[in-house]
C-alpha positions as CSV (number, residue, x, y, z in Angstrom):
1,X,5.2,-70.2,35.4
2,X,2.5,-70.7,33.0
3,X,2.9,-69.4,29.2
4,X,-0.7,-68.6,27.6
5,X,-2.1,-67.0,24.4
6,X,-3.4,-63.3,24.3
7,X,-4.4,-61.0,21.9
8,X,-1.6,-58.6,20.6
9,X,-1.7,-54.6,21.2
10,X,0.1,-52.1,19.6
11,X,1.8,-51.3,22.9
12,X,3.6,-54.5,22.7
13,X,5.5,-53.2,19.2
14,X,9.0,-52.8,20.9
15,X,8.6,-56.4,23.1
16,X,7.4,-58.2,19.8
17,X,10.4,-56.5,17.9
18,X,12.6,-58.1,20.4
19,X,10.8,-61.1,19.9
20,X,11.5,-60.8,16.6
21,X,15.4,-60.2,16.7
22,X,15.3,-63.1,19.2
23,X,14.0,-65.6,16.3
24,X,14.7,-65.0,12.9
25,X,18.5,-64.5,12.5
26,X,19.4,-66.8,9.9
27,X,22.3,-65.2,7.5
28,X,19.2,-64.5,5.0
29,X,17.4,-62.8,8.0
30,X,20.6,-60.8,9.0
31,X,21.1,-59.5,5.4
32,X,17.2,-58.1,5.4
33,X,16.7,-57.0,8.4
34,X,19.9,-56.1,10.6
35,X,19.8,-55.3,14.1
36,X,20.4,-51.4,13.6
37,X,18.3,-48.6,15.1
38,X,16.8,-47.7,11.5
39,X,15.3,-51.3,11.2
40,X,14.4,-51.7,14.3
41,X,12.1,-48.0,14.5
42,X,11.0,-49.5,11.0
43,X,9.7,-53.1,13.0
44,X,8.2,-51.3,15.5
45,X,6.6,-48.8,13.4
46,X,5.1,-51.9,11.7
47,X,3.7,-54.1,14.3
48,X,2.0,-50.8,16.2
49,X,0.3,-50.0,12.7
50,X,-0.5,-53.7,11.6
51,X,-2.1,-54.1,15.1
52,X,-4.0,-51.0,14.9
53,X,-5.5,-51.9,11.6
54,X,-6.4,-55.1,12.9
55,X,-8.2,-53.8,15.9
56,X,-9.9,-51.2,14.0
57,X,-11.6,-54.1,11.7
58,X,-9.2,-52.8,8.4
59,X,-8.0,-56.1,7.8
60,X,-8.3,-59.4,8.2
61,X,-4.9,-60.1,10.4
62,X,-5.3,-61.7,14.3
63,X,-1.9,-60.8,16.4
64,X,-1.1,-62.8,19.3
65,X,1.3,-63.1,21.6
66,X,2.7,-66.2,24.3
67,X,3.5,-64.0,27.7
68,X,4.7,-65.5,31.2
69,X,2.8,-65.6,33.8
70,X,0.2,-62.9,33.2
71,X,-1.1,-60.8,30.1
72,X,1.2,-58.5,31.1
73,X,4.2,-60.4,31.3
74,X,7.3,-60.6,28.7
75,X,6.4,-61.8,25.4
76,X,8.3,-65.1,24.3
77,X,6.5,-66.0,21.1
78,X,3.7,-64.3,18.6
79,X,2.5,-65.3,15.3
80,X,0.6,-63.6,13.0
81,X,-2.5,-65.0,11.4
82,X,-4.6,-64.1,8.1
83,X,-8.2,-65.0,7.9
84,X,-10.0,-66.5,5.3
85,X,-11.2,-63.3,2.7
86,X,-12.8,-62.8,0.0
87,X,-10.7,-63.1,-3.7
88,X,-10.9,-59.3,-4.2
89,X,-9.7,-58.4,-0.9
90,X,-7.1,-60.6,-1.4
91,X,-5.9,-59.0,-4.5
92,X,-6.1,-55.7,-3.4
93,X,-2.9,-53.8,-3.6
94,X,-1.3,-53.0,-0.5
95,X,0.7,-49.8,-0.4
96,X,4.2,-50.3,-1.3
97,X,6.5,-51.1,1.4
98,X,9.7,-48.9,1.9
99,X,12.2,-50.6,2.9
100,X,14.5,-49.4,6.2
101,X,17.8,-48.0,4.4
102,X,20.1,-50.3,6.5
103,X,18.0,-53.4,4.8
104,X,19.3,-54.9,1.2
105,X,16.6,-53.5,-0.7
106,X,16.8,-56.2,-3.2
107,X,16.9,-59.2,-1.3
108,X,13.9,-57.9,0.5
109,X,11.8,-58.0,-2.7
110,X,13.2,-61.0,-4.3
111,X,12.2,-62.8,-0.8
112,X,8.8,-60.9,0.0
113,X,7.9,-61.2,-4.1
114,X,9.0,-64.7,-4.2
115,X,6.4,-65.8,-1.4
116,X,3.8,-63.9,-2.7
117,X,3.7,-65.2,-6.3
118,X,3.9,-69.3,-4.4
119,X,1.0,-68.1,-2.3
120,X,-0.9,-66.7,-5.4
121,X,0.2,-69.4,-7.4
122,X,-1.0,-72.5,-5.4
123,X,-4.1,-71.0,-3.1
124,X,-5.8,-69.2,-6.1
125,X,-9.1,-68.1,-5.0
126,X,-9.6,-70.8,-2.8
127,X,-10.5,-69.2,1.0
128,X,-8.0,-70.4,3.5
129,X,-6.0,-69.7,6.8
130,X,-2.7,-68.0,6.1
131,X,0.0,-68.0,8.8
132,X,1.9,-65.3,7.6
133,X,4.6,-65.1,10.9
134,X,5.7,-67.1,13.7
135,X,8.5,-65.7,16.1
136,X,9.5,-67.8,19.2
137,X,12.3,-66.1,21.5
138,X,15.5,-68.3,21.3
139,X,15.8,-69.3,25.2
140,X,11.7,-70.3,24.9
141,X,12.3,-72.8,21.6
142,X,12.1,-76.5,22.6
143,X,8.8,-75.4,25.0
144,X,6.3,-76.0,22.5
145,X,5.4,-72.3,22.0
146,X,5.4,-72.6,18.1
147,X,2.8,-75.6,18.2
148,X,0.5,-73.8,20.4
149,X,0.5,-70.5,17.8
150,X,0.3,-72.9,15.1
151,X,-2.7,-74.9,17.0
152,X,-4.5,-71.9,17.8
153,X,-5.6,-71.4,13.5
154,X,-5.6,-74.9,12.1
155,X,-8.3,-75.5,14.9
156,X,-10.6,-72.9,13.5
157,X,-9.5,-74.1,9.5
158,X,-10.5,-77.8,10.5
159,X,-13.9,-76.2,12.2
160,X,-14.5,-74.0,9.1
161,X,-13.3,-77.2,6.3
162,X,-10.3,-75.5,5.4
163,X,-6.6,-75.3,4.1
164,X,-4.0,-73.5,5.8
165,X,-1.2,-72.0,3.8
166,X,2.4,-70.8,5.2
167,X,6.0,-69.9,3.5
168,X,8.5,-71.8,5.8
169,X,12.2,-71.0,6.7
170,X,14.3,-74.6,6.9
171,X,14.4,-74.1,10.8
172,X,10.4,-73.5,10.8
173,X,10.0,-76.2,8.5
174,X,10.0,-79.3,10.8
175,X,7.5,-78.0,12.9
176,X,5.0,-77.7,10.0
177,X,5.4,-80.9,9.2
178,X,4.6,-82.6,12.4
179,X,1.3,-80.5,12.5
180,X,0.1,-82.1,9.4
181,X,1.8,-79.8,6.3
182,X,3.7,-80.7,2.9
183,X,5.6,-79.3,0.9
184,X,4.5,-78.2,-2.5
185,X,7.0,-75.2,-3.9
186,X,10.3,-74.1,-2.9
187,X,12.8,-71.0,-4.1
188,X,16.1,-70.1,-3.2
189,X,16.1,-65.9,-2.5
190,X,19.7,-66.6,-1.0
191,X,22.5,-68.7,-1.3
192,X,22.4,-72.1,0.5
193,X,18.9,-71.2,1.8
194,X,15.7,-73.1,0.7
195,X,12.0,-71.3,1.8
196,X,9.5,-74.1,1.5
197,X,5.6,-73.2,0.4
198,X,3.5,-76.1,2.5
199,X,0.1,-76.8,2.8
200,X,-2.1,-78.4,5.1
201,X,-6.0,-80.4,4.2
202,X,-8.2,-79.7,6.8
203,X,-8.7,-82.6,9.4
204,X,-12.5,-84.2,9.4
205,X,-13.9,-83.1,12.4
């Protein structure tokens, strides 16, 4: 059965939640996000907005999901891109996030602050492709679902000339760099885990 790339809608919130449940559940992941009903209303909540933003032209975000067989079939993967933007859109502030209450509040901000500042502190006002998520369903990883996400921006960044940015988890990191990325920062929001900020040159067309 084949396993293609379509555009994310905000009906797919609850699959793509799932999705999400089904890929990131390292003991940092656990601790910010639990698999309780409050954080998982909160996920869906967010992916149906994010998506309708996107589609209404509010932002800059592309969602898009790996299904089987048809568009319609069960998500196994998505990703989450940023375009390129200008500086001041960049910098605008977004609304501040609350937080589900089963989530450790502070973890969540150390993490989510901690990228931000890398990102800030190593793309400046440079334009560039930002990656911001990549989720691959457990019983999918091995099928080369990630690379096909990953493929699907650094095509357009080598087209446009540019450099594509991501913060990756250690178990996300070795896919990054076999698709062309270093490292250039790292922090440590938790103990015994390492999230790496790599970067990628364009590749001359």
């Amino acid at each position: 059965m084949s396993l293609e790339i379509y555009p994310a809608s905000p009906t797919d919130a609850r699959e793509l939640t799932k999705v999400f449940y089904g890929s990131f559940h390292s003991n940092l992941d656990t601790a910010m996000f639990p698999n309780t009903p409050d954080v998982t209303e909160w996920w869906e909540k967010c992916f149906t907005t994010s998506i309708m933003r996107s589609i209404a032209g509010e932002t800059h975000d592309v969602f898009l999901k790996v299904t089987e067989g048809s568009e319609d079939g069960g998500i196994v993967a998505f990703a989450k891109w940023k375009l390129p933007v200008p500086v001041a859109d960049r910098r605008r502030k977004e609304e501040q996030i609350v937080w589900p209450p089963s989530s450790d509040k502070d973890l969540c901000d150390r993490f989510f602050n901690g990228m931000g500042a890398r990102h800030e502190k190593w793309m400046g006002e440079r334009p560039h492709y930002y990656l911001d998520m990549l989720g691959v369903q457990d019983s999918y990883q091995g099928r080369g679902l990630g690379s096909k996400l990953l493929k699907w921006g650094l095509t357009r960044a080598d087209a446009e000339g540019l450099e594509v940015y991501l913060s990756a988890s250690p178990a996300g990191k070795p896919l990054y760099e076999k698709n062309g990325f270093r490292e250039v920062d790292t922090f440590s929001p938790f103990p015994g885990y390492v999230q790496v900020a790599m970067l990628r040159s364009p590749n001359k067309q």
